[in-house]
N, C-alpha and C positions, 0 to 999 in steps of 0.2 A: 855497549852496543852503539849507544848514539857518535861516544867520541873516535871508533872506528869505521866507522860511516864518515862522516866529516874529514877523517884522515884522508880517507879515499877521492872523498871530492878536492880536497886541496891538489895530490897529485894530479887529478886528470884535469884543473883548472888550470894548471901553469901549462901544462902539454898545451892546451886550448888556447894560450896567448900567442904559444909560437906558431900552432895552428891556423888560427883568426887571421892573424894581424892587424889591420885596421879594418876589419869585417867583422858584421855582426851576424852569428849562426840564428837561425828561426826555426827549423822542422827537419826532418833529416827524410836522406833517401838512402838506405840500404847501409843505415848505421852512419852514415856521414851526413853533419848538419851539412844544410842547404846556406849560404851566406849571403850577406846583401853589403850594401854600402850604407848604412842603416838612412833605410827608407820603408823598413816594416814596424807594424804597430808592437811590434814585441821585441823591437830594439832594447830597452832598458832594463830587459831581466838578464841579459850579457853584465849590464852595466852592475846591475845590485847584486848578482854572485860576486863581480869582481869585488866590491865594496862588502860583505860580507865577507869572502876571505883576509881583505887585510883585516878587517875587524877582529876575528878571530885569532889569526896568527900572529899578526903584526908585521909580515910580513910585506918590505918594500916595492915586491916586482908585482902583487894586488894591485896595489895602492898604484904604482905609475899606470898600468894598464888601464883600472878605473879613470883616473884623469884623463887617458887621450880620448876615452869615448865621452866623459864632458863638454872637451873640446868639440866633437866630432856633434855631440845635439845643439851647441853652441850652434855651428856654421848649420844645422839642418834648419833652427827655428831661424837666422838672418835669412834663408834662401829660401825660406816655407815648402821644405818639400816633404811632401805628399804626410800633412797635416790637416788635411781636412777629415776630421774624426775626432769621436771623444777619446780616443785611446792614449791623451794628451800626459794624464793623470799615470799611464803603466810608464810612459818615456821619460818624466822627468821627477816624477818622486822616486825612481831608485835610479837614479843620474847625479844631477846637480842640485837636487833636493836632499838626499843622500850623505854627498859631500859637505853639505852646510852641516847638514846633522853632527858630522862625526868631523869637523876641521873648520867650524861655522867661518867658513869664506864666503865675502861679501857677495863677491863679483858670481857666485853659483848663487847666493841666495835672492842676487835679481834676476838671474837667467831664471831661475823657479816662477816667478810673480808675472814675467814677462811672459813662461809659459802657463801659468794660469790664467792670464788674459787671453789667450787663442781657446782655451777651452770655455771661457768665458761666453767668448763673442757665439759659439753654439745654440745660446739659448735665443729658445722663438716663444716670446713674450706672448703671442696670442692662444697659442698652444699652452705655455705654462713647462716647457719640459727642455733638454740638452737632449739637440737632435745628436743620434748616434752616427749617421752616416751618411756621407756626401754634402754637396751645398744646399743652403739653405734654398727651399723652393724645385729639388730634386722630384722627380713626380714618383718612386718607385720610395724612397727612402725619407722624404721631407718629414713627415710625420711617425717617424718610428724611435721608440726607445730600446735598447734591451739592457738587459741585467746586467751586464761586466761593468755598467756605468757607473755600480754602486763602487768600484776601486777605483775610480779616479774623480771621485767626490772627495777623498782626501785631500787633494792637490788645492781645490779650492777653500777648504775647511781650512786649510794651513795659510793660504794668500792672506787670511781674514785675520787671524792670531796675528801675523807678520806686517801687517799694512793700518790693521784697526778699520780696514772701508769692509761694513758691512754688506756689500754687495754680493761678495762672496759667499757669506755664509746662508744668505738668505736664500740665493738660487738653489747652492747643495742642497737645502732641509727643502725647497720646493720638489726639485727633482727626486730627493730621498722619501718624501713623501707619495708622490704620484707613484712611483716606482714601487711602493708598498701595497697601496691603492689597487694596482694594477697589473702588476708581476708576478704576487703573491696570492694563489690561489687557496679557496676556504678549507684545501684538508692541507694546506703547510707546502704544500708543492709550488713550483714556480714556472711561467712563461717565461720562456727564452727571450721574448720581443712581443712589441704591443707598438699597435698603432693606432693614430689618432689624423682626424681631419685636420689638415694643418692653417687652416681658415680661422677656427671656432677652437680647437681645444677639444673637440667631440670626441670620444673614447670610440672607438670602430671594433676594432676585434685583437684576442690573444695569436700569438702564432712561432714560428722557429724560423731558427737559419740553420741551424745543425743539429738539434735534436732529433727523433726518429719521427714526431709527426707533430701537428701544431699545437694539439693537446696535450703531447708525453711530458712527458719530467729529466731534461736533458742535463746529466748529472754536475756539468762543470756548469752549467748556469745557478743549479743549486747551490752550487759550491761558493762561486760569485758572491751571493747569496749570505750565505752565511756570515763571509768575512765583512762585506759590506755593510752589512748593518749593524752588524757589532763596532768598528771603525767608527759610522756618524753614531752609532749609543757614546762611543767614547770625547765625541767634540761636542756633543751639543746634553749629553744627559735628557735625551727624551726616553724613558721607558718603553715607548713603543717600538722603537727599534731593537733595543736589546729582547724583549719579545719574540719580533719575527726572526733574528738573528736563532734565538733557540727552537722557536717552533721549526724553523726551516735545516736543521739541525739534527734535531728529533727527526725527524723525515728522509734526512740522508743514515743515520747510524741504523735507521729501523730495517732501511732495505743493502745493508753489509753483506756480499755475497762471504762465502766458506773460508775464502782465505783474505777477506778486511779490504779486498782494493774492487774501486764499483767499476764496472762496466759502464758502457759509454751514454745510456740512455736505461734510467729506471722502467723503460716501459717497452725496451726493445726486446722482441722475442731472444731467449738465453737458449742456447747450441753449441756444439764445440767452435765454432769458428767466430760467434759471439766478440765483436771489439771491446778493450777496457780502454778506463781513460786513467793512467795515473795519475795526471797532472789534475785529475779532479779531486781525487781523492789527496793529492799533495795538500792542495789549497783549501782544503776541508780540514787538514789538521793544524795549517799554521789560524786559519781562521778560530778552531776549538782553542788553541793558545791564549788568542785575542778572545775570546768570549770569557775563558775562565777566570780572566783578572777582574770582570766586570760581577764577578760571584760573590756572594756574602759563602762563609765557611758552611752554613749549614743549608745553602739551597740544596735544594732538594732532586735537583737536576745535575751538580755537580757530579756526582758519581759517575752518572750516565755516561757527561762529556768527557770525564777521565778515563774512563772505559775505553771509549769511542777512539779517542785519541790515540793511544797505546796500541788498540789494535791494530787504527790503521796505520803509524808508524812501523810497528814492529811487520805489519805484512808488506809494506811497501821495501823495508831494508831488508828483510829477508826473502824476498820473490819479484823483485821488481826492480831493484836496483843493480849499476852496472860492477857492484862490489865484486872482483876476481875477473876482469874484464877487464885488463891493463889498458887495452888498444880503445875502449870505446872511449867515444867523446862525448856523449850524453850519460846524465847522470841517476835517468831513469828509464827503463823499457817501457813499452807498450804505454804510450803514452796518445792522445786521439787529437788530430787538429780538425778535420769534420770528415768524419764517416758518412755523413749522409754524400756527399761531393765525393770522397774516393782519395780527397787530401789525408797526406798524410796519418792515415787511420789508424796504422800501427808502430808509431816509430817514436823517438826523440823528439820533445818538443821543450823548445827552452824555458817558458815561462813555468812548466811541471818542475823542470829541473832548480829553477832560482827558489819557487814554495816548497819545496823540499828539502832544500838547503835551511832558508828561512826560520822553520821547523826545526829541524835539529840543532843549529845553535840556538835558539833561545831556550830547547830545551836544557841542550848541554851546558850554558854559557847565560843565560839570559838577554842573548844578544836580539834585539827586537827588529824589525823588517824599518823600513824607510818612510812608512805610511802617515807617520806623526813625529812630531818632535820630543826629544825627550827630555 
């Protein structure tokens, strides 16, 4: 199943190259990605399908594709355009983080460090946290974190292995900590965003950006979630993230609708017209991947996540996916970029599409995402 799935995505990847060009797709309208000249925070999951297809196939015309969009984050981080965000960690760990992995070139493995230092400079020391969004002193966002932060805490987790300046690693386990602290509510559920007085560090209140309300349980932030904290369980061996990694986990597999793929918000009223979000549940299984290495054989939770796992792959390749869909250019349906906004609520969305990929080759193949080094 898995290596027929994966065939599928190779085909409709190379179509994607002649499609692209030197554009980067983000969200579709009416089955056709939307493109930028990558100046979106979700430029880099273009980048790591390319770089997971040559991995897989071996595959020459991956492989050049992958490098012009190295090039192309290259001139984005000289020109600094529209980097003001932690989304620094989705851009350049399956870019030119990527490339070092699988071809350890120098000259990507300083663009990496160089872009760890833009995600660096985020943090506001009085606060204790890596602002998510806008500049620092913003009056709407200055003191906000949310969850997707916990995926690009690898970028700096790795500066640190690579450089030895503990600076790095100290801020992630700050951030990865408050973020548990804070995110992580006491039945396993999680806030989208949390804000804090940006004077003092003062904890103020839970809340969303695309969830269905400030309290719900918006399913790609659990998703976040999950993978994230399994990730810093993996660089720093603190228990207590591998922990929230599985209690948060537990909480997504508990509420599995009928056919394994979650709708868009654990807490939004369910009806026929009801949004899913694939790309949450995508990243809920390459995260399960990432959790189960962290398993002794006879936890006692392992079943569960192999369960977990299974199902939601096999319901996503089998009802979600654009497998017998020569013409499409995404690689998963019904996928949610924020239903609460009217964006893109039901379409193509690339970062769904790259953890879906991610997923099937490591199951197929044991081919691992770009998140760490190997």
């Amino acid at each position: 199943m898995w290596k027929k799935a994966i065939e599928d995505v190779l085909v409709k990847t190379r179509a994607n190259i002649n499609r692209f060009g030197d554009l980067f797709p983000h969200v579709s309208s009416n089955g056709k990605y939307d493109l930028n000249p990558n100046d979106e925070w979700t430029d880099g999951f273009w980048s790591g399908i390319l770089w997971l297809c040559y991995e897989y196939s071996g595959d020459p015309v991956f492989k050049e594709a992958a490098l012009r969009t190295v090039d192309s984050f290259r001139g984005r981080l000289e020109s600094n355009t529209k980097l003001d965000h932690h989304d620094i960690g989705f851009l350049y760990s399956l870019s030119s983080k990527a490339q070092w992995i699988i071809e350890r070139d120098e000259a990507a493995k300083q663009l990496t460090i160089q872009a760890a230092d833009v995600l660096l400079a985020r943090w506001r020391p009085k606060g204790q946290y890596l602002q998510a969004w806008g500049p620092e002193g913003d009056p709407q966002n200055g003191g906000r974190i949310i969850i997707d932060c916990l995926m690009n805490l690898p970028l700096l987790y790795w500066a640190y292995e690579q450089t030895g300046d503990e600076k790095y690693k100290e801020i992630a386990v700050l951030h990865a900590d408050k973020s548990r602290r804070f995110l992580v509510r006491g039945d396993d559920s999680s806030y989208h965003t949390f804000y804090f007085d940006p004077e003092n560090g003062e904890s103020l209140r839970g809340g969303t950006h695309q969830g269905y309300k400030d309290g719900s349980t918006w399913t790609r932030g659990q998703a976040w979630g999950i993978y994230g904290f399994a990730l810093s369980y993996r660089y720093t061996k603190d228990p207590l993230y591998l922990e929230t990694s599985k209690r948060l986990a537990k909480y997504f597999l508990a509420r599995l609708p009928e056919d394994d793929v979650v709708y868009w918000d654990f807490d939004a009223p369910i009806n026929a017209d009801t949004k899913r979000d694939s790309s949450a549940s995508a990243i809920t299984s390459a995260g399960l991947l990432e959790l189960l290495t962290h398993l002794e054989a006879d936890d006692p939770d392992r079943a569960l996540f192999e369960d977990g796992l299974q199902r939601s792959m096999k319901g996503l390749v089998n009802s979600y996916a654009t497998i017998g869909q020569p013409d499409a250019e995404g690689l998963l349906d019904r996928g949610s970029y924020s239903v609460r906004s009217g964006h893109a609520p039901d379409d193509h969305v690339i970062w769904g599409d790259y953890y879906y990929l991610e997923a099937l080759v490591r199951l197929e193949k044991g081919i691992q995402g770009y998140w760490y080094d190997r």
